[in-house]
C-alpha positions, 0 to 999 in steps of 0.5 A: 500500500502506498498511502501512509499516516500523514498523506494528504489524499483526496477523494475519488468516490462516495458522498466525500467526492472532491474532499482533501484530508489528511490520513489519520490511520493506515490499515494495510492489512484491510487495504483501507485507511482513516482520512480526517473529517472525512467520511464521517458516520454516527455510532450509538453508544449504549449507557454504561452506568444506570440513570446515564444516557446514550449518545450518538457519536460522529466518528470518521470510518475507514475508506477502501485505499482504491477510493482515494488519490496522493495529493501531490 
């Protein structure tokens, strides 16, 4: 894999298409990394003590290495 942490990439597909950002972690054995501000989904996490609540969470997912570019 030829992106490493601290690339700048930009996006070539999905709803972040155009978008720059640096790479925040590398996954090479998934072949995906983690690209700041980018591709950003929700997660719901359950309370972990009694009388406390749930939050949603907006945390960057990974994205396939073939869906971004090196920027020079």
């Amino acid at each position: 894999m030829k992106i490493k942490k601290g690339d700048k990439v930009k996006m070539l597909a999905g709803k972040d298409k155009g978008k720059v950002g640096t790479v925040s972690v590398a996954l090479p054995q998934v072949d995906k990394v983690i690209v700041d501000g980018i591709n950003i989904v929700k997660r719901h996490n359950k309370p972990k003590k009694k009388g406390e609540k749930g939050v949603i969470v907006e945390v960057s997912a990974p994205i396939h290495v073939s869906n971004v570019k090196k920027e020079a």
